[in-house]
CHARMM internal coordinates of N, CA and C (Angstrom, degrees):
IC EDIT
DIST 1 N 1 CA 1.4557
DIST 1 CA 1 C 1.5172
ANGL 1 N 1 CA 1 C 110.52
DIST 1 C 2 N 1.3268
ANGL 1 CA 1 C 2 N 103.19
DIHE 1 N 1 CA 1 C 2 N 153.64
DIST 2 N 2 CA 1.5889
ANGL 1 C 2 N 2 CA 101.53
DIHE 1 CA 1 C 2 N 2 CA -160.18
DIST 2 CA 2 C 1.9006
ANGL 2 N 2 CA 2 C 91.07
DIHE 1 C 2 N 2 CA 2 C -79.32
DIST 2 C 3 N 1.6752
ANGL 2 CA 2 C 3 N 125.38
DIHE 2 N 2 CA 2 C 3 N -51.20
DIST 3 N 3 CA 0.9629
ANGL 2 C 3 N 3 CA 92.42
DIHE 2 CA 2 C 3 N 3 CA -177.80
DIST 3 CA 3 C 1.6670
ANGL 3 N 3 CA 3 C 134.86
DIHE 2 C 3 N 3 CA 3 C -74.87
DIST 3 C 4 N 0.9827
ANGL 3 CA 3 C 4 N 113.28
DIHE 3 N 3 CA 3 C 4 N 29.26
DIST 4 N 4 CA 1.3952
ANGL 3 C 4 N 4 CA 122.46
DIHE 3 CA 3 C 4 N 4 CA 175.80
DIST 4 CA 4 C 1.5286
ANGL 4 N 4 CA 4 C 98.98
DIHE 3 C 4 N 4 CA 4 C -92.46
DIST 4 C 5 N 1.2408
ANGL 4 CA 4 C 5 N 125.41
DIHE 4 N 4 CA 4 C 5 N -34.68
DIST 5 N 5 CA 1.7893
ANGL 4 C 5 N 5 CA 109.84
DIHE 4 CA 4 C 5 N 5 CA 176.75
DIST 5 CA 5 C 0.9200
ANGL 5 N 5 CA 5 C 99.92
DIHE 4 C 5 N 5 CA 5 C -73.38
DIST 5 C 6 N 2.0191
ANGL 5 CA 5 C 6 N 118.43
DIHE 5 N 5 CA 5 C 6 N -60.65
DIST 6 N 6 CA 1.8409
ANGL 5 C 6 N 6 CA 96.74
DIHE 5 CA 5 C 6 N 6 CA -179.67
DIST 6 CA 6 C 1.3398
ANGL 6 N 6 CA 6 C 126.25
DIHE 5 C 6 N 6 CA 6 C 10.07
DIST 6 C 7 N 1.9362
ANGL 6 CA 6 C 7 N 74.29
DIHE 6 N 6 CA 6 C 7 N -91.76
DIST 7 N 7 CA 1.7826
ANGL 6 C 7 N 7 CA 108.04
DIHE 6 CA 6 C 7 N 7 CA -171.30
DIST 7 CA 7 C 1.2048
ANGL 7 N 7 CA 7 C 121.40
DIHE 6 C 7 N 7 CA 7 C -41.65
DIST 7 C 8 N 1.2291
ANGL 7 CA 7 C 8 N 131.43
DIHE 7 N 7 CA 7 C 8 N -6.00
DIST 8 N 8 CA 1.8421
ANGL 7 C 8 N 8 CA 141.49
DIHE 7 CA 7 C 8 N 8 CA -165.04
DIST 8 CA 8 C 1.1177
ANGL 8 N 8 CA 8 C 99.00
DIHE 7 C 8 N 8 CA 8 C -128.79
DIST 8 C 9 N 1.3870
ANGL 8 CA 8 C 9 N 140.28
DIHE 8 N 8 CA 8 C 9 N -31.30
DIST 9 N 9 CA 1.5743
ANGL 8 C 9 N 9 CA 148.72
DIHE 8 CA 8 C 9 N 9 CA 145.68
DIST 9 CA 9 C 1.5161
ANGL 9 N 9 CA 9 C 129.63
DIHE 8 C 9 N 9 CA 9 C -59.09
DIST 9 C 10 N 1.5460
ANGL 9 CA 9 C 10 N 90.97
DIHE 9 N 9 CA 9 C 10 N -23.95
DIST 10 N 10 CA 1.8962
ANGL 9 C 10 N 10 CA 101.73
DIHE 9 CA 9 C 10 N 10 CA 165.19
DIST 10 CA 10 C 1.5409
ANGL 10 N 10 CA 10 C 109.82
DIHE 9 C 10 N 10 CA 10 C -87.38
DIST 10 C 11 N 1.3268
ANGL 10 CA 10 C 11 N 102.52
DIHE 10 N 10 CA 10 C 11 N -27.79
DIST 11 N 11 CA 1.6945
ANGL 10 C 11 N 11 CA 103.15
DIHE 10 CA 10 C 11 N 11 CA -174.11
DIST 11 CA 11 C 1.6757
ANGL 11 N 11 CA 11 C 104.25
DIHE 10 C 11 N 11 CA 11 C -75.72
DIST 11 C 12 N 1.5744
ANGL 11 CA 11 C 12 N 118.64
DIHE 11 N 11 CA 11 C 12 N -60.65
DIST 12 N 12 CA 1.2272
ANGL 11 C 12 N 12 CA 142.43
DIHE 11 CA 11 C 12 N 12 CA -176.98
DIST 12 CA 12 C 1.7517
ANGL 12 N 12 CA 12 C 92.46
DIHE 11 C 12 N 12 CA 12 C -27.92
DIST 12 C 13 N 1.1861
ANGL 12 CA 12 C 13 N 101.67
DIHE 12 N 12 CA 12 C 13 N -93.10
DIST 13 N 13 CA 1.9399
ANGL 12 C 13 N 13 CA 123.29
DIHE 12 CA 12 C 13 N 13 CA -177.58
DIST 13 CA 13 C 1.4711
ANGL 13 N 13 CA 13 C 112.33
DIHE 12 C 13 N 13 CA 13 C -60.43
DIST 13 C 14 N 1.4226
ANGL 13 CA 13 C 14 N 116.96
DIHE 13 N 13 CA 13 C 14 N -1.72
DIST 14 N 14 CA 1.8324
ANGL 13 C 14 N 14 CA 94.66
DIHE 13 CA 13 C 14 N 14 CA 174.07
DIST 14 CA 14 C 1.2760
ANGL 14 N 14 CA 14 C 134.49
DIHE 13 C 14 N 14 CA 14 C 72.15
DIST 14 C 15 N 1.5329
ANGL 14 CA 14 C 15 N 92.21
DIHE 14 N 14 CA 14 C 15 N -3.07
DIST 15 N 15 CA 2.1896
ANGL 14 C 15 N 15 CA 107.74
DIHE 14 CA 14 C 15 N 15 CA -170.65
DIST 15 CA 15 C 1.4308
ANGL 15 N 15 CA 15 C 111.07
DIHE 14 C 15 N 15 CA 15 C -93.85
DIST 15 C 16 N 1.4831
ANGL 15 CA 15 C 16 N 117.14
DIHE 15 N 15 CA 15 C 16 N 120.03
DIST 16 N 16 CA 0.9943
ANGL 15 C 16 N 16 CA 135.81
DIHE 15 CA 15 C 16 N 16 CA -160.15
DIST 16 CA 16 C 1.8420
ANGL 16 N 16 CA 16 C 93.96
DIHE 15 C 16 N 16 CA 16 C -65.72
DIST 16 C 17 N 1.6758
ANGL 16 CA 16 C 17 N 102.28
DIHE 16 N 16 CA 16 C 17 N 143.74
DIST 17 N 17 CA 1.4645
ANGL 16 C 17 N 17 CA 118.05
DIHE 16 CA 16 C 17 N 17 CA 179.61
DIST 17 CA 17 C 1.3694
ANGL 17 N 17 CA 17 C 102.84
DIHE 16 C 17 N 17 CA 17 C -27.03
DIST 17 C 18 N 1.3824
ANGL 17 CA 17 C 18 N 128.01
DIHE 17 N 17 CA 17 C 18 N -72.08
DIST 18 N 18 CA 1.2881
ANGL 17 C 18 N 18 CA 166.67
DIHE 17 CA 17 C 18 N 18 CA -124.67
DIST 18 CA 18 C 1.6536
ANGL 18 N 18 CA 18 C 101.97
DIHE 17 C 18 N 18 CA 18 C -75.03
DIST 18 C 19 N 1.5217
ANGL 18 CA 18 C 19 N 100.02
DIHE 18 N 18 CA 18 C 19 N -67.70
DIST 19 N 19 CA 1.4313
ANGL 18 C 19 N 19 CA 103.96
DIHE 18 CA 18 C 19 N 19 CA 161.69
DIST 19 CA 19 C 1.5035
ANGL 19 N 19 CA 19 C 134.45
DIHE 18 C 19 N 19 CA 19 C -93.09
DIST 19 C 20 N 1.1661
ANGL 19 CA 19 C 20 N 104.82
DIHE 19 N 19 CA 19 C 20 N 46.79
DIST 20 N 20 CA 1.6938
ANGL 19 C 20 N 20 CA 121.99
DIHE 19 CA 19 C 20 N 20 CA 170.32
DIST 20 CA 20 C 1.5806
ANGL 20 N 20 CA 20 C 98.33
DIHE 19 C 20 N 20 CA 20 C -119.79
DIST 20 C 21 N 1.7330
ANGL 20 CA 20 C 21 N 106.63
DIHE 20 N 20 CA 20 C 21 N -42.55
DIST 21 N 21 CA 1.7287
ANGL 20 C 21 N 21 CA 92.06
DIHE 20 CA 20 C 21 N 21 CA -175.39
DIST 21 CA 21 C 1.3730
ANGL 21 N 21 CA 21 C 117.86
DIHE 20 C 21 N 21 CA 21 C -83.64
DIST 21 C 22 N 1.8829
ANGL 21 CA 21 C 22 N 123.46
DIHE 21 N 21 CA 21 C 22 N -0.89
DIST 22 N 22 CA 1.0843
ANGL 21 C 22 N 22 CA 135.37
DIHE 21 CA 21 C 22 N 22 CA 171.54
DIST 22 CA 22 C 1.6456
ANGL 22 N 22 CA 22 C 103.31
DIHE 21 C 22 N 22 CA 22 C -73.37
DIST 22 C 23 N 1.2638
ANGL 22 CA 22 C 23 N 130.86
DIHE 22 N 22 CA 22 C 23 N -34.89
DIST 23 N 23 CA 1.2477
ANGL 22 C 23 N 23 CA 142.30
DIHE 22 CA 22 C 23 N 23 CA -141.51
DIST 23 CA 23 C 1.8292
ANGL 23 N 23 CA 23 C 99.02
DIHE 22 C 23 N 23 CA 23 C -106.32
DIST 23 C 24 N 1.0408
ANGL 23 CA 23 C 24 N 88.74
DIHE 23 N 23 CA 23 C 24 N -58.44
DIST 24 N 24 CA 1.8770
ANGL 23 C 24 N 24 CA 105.61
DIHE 23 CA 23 C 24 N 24 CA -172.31
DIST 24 CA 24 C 1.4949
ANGL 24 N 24 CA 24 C 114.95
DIHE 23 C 24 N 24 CA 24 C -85.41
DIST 24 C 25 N 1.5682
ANGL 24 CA 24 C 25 N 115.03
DIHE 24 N 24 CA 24 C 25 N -25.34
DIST 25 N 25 CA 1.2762
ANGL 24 C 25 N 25 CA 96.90
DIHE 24 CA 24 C 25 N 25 CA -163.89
DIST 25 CA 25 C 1.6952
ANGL 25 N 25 CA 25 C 105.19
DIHE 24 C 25 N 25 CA 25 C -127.51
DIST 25 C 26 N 1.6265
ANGL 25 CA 25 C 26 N 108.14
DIHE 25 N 25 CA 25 C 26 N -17.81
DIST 26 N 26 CA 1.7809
ANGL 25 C 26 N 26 CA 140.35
DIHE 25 CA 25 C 26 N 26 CA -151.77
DIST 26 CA 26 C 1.4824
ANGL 26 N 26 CA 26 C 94.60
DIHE 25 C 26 N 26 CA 26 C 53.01
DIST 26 C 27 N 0.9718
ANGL 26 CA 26 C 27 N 106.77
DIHE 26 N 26 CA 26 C 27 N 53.96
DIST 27 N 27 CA 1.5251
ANGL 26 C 27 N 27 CA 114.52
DIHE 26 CA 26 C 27 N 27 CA 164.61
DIST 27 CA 27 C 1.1274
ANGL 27 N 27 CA 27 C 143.72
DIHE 26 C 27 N 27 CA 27 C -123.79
DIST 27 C 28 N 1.4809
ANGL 27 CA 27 C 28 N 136.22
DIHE 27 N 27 CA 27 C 28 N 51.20
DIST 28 N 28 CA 1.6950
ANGL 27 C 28 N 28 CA 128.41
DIHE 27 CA 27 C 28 N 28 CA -123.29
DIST 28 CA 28 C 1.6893
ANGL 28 N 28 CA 28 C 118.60
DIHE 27 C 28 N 28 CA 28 C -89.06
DIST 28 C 29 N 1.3188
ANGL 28 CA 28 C 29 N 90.55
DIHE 28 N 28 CA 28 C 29 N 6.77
DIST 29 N 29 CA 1.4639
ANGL 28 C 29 N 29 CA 117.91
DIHE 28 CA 28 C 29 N 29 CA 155.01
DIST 29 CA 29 C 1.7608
ANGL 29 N 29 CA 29 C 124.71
DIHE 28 C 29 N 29 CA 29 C -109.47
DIST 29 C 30 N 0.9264
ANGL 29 CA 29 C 30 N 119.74
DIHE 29 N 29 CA 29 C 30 N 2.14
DIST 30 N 30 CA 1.7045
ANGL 29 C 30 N 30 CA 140.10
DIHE 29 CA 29 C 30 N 30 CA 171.44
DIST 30 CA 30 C 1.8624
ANGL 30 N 30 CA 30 C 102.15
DIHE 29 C 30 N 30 CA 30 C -38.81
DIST 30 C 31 N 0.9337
ANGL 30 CA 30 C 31 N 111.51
DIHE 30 N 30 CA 30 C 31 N -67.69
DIST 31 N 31 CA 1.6359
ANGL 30 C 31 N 31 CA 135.39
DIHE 30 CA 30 C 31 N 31 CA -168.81
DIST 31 CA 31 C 2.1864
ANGL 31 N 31 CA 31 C 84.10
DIHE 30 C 31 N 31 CA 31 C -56.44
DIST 31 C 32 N 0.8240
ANGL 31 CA 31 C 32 N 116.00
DIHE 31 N 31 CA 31 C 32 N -91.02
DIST 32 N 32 CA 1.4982
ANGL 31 C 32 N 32 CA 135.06
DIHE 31 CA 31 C 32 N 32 CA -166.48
DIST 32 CA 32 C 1.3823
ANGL 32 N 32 CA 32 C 90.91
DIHE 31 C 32 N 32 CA 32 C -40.47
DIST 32 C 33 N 1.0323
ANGL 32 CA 32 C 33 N 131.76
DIHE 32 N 32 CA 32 C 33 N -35.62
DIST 33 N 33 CA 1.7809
ANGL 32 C 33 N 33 CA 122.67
DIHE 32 CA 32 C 33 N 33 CA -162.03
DIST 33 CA 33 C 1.7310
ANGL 33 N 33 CA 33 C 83.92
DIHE 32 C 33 N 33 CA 33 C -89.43
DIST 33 C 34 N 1.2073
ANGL 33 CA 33 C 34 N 132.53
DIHE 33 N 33 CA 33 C 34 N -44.96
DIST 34 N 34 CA 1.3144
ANGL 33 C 34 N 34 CA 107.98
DIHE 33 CA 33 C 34 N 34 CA -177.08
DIST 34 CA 34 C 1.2146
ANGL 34 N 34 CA 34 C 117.93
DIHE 33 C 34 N 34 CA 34 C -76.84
DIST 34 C 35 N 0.7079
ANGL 34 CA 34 C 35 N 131.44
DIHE 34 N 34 CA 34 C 35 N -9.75
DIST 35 N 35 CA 1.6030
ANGL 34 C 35 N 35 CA 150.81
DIHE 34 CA 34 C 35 N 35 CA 176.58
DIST 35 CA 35 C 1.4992
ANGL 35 N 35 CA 35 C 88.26
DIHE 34 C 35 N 35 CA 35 C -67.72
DIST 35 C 36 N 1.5029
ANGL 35 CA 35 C 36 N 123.88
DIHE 35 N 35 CA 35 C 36 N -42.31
DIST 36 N 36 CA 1.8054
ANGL 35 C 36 N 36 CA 111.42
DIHE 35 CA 35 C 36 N 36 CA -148.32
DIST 36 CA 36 C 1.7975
ANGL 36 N 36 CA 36 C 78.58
DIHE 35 C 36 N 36 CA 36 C -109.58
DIST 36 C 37 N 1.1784
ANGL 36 CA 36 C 37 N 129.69
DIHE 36 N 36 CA 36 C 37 N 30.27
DIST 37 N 37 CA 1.6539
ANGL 36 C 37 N 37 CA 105.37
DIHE 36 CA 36 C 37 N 37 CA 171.00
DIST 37 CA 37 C 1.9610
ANGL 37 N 37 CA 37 C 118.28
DIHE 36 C 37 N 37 CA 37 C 107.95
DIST 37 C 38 N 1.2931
ANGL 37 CA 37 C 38 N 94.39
DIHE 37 N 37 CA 37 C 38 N -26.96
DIST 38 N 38 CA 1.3976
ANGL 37 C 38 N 38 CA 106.19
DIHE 37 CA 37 C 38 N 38 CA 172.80
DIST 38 CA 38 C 1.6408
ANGL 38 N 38 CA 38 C 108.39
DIHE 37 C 38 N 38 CA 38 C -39.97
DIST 38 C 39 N 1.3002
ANGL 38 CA 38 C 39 N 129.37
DIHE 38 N 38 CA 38 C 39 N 178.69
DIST 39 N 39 CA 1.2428
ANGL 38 C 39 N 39 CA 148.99
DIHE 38 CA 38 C 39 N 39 CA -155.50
DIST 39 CA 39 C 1.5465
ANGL 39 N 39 CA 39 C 130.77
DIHE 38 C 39 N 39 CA 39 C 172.24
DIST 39 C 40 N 1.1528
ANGL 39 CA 39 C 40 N 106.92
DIHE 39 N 39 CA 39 C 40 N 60.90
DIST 40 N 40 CA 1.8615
ANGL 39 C 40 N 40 CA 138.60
DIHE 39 CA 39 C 40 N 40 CA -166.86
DIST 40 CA 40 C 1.8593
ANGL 40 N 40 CA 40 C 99.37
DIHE 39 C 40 N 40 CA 40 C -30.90
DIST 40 C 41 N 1.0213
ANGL 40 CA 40 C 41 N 115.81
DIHE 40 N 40 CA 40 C 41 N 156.84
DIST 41 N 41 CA 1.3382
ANGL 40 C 41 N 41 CA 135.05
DIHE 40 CA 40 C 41 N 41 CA 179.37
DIST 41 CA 41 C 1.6138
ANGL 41 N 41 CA 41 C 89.48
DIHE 40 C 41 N 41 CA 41 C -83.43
DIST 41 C 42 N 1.6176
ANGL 41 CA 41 C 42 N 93.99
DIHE 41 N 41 CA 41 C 42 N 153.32
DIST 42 N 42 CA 1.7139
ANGL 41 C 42 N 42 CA 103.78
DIHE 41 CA 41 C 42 N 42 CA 176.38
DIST 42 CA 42 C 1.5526
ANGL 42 N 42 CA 42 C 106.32
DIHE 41 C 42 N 42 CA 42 C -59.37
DIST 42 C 43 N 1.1897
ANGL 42 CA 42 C 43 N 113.62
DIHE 42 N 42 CA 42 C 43 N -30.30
DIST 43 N 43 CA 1.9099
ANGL 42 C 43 N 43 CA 109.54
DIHE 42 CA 42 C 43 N 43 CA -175.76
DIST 43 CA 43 C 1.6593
ANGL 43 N 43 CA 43 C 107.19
DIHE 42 C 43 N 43 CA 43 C -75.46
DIST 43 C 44 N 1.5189
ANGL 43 CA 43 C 44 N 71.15
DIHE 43 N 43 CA 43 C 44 N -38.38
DIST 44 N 44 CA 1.8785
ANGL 43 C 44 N 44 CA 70.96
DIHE 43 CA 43 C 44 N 44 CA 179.44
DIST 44 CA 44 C 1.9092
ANGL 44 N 44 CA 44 C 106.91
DIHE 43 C 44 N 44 CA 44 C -56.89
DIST 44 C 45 N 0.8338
ANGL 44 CA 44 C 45 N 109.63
DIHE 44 N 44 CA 44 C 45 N -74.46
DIST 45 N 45 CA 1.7987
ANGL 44 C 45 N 45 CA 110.05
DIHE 44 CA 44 C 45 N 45 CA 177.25
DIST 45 CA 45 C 1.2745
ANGL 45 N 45 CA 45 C 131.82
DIHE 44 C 45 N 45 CA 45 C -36.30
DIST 45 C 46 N 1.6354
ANGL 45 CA 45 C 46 N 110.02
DIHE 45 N 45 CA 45 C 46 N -15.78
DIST 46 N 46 CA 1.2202
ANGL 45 C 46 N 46 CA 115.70
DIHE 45 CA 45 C 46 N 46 CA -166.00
DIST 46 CA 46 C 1.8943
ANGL 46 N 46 CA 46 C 109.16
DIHE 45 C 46 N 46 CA 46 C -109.91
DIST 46 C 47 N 1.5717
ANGL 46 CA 46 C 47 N 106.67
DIHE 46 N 46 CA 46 C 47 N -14.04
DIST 47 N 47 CA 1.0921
ANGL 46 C 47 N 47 CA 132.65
DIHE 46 CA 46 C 47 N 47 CA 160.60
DIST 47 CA 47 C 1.8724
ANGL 47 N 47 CA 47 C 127.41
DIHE 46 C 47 N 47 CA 47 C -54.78
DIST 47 C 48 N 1.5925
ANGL 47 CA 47 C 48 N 77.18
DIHE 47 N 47 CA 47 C 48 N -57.09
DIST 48 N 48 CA 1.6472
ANGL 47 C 48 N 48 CA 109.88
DIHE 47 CA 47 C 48 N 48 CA -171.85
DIST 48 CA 48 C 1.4618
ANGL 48 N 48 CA 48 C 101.97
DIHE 47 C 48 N 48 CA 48 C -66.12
DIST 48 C 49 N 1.7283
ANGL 48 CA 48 C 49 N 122.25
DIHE 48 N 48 CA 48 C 49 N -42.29
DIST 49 N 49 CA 1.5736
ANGL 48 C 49 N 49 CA 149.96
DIHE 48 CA 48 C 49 N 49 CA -160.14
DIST 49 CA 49 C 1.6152
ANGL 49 N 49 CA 49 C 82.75
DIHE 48 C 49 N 49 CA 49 C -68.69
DIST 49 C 50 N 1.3408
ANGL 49 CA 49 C 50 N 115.73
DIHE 49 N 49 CA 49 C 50 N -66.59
DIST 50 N 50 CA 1.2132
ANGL 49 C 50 N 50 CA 119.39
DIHE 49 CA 49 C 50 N 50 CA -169.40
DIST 50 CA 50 C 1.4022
ANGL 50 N 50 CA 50 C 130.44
DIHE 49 C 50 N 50 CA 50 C -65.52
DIST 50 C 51 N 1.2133
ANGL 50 CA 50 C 51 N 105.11
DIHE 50 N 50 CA 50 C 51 N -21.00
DIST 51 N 51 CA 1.6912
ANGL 50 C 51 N 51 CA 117.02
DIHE 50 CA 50 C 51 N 51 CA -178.33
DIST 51 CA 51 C 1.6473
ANGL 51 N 51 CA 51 C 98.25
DIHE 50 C 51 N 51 CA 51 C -78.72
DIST 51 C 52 N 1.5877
ANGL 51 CA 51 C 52 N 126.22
DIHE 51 N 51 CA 51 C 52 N -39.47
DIST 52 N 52 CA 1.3517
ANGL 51 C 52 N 52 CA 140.64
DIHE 51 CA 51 C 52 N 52 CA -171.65
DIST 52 CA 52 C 1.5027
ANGL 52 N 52 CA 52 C 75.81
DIHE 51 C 52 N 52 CA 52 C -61.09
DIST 52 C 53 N 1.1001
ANGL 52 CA 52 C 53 N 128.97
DIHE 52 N 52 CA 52 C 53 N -66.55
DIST 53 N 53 CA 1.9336
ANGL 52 C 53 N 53 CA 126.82
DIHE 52 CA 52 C 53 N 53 CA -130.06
DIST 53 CA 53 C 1.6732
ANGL 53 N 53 CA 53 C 92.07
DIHE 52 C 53 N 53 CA 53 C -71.84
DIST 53 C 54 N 1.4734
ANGL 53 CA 53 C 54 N 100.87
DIHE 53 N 53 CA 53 C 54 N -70.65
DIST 54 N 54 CA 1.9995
ANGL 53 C 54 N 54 CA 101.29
DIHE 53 CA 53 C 54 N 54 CA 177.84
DIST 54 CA 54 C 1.5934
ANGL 54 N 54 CA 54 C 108.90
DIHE 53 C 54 N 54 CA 54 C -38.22
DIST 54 C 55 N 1.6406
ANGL 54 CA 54 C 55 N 109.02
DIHE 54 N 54 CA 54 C 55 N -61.09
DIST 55 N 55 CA 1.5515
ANGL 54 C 55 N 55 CA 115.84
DIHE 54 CA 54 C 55 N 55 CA -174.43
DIST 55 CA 55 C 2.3078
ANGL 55 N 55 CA 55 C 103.25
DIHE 54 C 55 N 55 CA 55 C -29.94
DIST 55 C 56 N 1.1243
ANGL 55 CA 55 C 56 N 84.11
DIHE 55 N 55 CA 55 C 56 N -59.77
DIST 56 N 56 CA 1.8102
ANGL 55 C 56 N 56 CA 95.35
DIHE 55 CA 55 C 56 N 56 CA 176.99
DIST 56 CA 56 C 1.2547
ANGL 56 N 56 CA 56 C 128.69
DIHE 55 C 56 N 56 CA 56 C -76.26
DIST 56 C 57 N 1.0600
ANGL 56 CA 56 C 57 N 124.41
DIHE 56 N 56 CA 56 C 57 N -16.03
DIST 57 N 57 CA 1.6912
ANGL 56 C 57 N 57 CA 132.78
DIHE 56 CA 56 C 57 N 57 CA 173.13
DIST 57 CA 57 C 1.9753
ANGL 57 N 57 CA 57 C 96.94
DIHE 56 C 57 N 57 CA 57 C -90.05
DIST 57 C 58 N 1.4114
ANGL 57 CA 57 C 58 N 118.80
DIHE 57 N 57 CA 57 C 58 N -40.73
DIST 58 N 58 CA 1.4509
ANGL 57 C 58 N 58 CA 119.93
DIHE 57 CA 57 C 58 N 58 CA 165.51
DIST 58 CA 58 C 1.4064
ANGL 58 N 58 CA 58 C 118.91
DIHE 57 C 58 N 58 CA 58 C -54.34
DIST 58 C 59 N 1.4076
ANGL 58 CA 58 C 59 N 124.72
DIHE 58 N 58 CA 58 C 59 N -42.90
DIST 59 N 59 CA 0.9132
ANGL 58 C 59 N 59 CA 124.58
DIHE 58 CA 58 C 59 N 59 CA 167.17
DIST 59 CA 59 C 1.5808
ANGL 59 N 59 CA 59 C 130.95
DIHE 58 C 59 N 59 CA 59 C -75.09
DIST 59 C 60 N 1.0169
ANGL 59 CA 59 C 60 N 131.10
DIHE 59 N 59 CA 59 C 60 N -34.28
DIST 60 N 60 CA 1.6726
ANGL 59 C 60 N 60 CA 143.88
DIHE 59 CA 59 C 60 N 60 CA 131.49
DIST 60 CA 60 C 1.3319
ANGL 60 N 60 CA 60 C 118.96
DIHE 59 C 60 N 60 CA 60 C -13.88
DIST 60 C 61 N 0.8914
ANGL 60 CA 60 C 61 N 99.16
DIHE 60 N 60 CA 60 C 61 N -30.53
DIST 61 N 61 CA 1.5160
ANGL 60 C 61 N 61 CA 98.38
DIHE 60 CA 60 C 61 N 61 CA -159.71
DIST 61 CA 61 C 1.9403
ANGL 61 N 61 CA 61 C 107.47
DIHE 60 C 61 N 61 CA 61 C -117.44
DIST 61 C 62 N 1.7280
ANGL 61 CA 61 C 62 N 111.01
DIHE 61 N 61 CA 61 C 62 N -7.64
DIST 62 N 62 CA 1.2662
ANGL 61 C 62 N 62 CA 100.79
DIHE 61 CA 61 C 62 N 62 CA 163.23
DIST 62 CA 62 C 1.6687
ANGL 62 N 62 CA 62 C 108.39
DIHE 61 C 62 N 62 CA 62 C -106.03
END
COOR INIT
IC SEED 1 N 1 CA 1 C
IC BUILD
């Protein structure tokens, strides 16, 4: 489930809900709506997938 990486990607990096769904989704409520039941469009997930993957290979690498 997608919010299960979130949640292990919010813990991992320290980045507040708020500015992950501003960042990953332009959504700064994104995180909370899945949390409440929501269910993201395939672009949507594959966006979000990707922002996690760069977000962590960027960080790796400083």
């Amino acid at each position: 489930m997608l919010i299960r990486r979130i949640e292990r990607f919010l813990r991992e990096t320290g980045m507040p809900w708020t500015k992950f769904g501003r960042l990953a989704a332009h959504d700064p409520r994104f995180v909370q709506d899945l949390r409440n039941g929501r269910v993201p469009r395939a672009a949507t997930t594959s966006r979000v997938e990707h922002f996690m993957n760069i977000y962590s290979e960027e960080a790796c690498a400083n």
